[in-house]
C-alpha positions as CSV (number, residue, x, y, z in Angstrom):
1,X,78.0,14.5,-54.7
2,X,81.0,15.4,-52.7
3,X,81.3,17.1,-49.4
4,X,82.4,20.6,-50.7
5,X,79.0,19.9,-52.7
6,X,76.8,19.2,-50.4
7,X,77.9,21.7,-47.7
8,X,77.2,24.6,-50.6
9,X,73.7,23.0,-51.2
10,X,73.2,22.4,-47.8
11,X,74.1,25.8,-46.6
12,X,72.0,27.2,-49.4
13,X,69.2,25.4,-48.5
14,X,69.1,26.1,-44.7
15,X,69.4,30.0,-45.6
16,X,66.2,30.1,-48.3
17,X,64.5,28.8,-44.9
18,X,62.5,31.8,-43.0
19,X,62.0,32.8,-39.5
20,X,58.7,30.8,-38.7
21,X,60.1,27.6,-40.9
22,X,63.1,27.5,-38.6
23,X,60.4,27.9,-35.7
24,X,58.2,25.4,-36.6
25,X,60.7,22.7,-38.2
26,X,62.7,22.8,-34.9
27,X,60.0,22.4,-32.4
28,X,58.9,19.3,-34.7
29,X,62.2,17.8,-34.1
30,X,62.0,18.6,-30.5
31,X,58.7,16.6,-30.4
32,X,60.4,13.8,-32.4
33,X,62.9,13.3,-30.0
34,X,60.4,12.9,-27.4
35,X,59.7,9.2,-28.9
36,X,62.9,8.1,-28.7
37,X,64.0,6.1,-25.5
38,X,67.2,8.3,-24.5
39,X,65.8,10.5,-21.6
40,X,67.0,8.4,-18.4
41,X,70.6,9.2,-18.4
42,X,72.2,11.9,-16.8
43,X,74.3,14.5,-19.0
44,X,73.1,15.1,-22.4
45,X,75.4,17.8,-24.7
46,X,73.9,20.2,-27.0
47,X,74.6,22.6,-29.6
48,X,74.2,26.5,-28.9
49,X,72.3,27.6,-32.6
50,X,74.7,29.8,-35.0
51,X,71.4,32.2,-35.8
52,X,73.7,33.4,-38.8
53,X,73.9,29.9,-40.1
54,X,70.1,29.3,-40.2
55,X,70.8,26.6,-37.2
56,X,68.3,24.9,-35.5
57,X,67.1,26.3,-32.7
58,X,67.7,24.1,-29.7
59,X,66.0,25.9,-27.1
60,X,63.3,23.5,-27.4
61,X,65.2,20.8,-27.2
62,X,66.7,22.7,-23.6
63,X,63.1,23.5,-22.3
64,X,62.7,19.3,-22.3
65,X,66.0,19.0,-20.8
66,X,65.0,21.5,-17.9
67,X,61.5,20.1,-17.7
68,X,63.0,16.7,-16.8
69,X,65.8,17.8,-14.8
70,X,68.8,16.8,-16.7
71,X,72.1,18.1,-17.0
72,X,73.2,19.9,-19.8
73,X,76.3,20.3,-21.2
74,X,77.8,22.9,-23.8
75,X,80.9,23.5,-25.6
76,X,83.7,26.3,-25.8
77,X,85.6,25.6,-29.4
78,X,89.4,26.0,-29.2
79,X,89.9,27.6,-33.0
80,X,94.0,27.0,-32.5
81,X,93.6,22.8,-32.8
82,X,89.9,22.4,-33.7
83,X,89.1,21.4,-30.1
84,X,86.3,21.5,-27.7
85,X,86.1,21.7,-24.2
86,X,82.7,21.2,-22.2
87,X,81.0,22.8,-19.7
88,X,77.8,22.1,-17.2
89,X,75.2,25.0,-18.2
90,X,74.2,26.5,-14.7
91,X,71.9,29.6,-14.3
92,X,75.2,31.6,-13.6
93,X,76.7,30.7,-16.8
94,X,77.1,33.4,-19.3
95,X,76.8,33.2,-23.1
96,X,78.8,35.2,-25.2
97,X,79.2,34.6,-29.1
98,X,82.7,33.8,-30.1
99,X,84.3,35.9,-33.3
100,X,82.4,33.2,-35.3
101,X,79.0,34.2,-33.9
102,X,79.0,30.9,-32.0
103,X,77.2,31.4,-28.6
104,X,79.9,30.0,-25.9
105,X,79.8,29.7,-22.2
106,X,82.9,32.1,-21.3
107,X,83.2,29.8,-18.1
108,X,82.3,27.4,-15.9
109,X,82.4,23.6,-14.3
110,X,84.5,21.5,-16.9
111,X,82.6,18.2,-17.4
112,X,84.8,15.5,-19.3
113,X,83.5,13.9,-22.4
114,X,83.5,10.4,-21.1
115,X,80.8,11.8,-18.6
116,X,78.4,12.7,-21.4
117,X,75.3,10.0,-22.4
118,X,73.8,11.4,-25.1
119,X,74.9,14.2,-27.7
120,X,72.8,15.9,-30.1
121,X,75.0,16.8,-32.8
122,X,74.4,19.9,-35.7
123,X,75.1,19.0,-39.3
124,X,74.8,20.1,-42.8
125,X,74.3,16.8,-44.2
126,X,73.4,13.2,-43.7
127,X,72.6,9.8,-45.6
128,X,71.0,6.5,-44.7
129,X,73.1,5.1,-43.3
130,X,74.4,7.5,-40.4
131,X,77.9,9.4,-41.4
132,X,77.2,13.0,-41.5
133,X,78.6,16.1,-42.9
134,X,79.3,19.4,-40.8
135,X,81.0,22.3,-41.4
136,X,84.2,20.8,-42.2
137,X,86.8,22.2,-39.3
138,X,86.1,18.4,-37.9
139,X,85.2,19.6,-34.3
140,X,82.5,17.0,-33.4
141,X,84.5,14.1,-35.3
142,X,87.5,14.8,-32.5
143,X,85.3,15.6,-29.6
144,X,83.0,12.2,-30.4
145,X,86.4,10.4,-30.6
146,X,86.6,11.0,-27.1
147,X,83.3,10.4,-25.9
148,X,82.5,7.1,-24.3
149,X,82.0,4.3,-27.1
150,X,78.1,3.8,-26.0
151,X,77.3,7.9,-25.6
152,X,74.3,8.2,-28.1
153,X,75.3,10.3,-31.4
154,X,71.8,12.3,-32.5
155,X,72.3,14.3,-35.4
156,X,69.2,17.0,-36.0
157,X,68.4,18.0,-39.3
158,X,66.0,20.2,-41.3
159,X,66.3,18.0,-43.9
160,X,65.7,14.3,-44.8
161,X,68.7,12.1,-45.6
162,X,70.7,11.9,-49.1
163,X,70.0,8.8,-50.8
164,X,73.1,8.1,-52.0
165,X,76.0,7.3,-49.5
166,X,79.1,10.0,-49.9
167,X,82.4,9.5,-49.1
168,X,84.0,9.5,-45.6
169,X,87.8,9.3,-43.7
170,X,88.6,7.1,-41.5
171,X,88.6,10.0,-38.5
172,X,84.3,10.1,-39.6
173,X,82.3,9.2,-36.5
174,X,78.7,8.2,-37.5
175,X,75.4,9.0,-36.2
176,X,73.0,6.2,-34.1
177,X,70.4,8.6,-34.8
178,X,69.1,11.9,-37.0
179,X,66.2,13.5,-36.2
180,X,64.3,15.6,-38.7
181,X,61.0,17.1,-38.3
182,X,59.3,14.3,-40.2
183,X,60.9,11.5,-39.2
184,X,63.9,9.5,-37.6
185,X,66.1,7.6,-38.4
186,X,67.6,5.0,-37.0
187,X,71.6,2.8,-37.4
């Protein structure tokens, strides 16, 4: 199947999926994560959920982050060249959703990418063998292209992984993990 394909499948799939699904399958994936060996570093990125978009809900994943005292770092998307810029999430940082109902800090303290360990990346799509399919715009393949070369790539899906590999560019950045609420894997 090809990206266009699987995004409409994909996209399909996420919005048959009801409240307490969404609920339930993202604390599983929060749990999941907690077996992986990733939680002594210092600034970890995540993803603010597009509720529109049937995302999952990462506050889960933030209440683990809190609980052990880590920074956390979100992103502001730049619509005019498909960029990102990051930003420590403080108690004084406010949340507003942009005009594509994504929930954005509207300021703050700028962290540079090279400064982040671990990101936990959303996607539509995944295979066996890491590369990943988002929502196309190819936000997170630039902003990963400036992370440091050993910052951890976790891709969190509701889904398990296509079986069959699909195509990819050369400007793809691949996944070292996905986590879904049944199981993760690993490249």
């Amino acid at each position: 199947m090809k990206k266009p394909e699987l995004r409409k499948t994909y996209k399909a799939l996420r919005k048959s999926l009801n409240i307490k699904q969404i609920e339930d399958y993202s604390l599983a994936i929060a749990n999941q994560l907690l077996q992986l060996d990733i939680w002594n570093f210092e600034f970890y990125h995540l993803f603010l959920p597009i509720e529109e978009q049937h995302e999952i809900n990462t506050e889960y994943i933030l209440n683990i982050l809190a609980g052990k005292d880590k920074n956390v770092v979100i992103s502001k998307s730049n619509f005019e060249n498909y960029s990102m810029k990051h930003y420590l999430l403080t108690d004084n940082t406010t949340i507003k959703k942009n005009s594509f109902r994504i929930p954005e800090p509207v300021s703050g303290i700028e962290i540079a990418t090279s400064q982040l360990d671990v990101v936990f990346i959303p996607l539509l799509a995944f295979d066996t063998i890491g590369n990943r399919i988002g929502y196309g715009k190819g936000f997170y393949d630039r902003f990963l292209s400036e992370c440091n070369p050993n910052t951890l790539k976790i891709g969190l899906s509701f889904f398990k992984a296509e079986t069959e590999s699909f195509e990819t560019s050369e400007d793809d950045i691949s996944l070292d993990y996905c986590v879904t609420p049944n199981r993760i894997y690993r490249y």
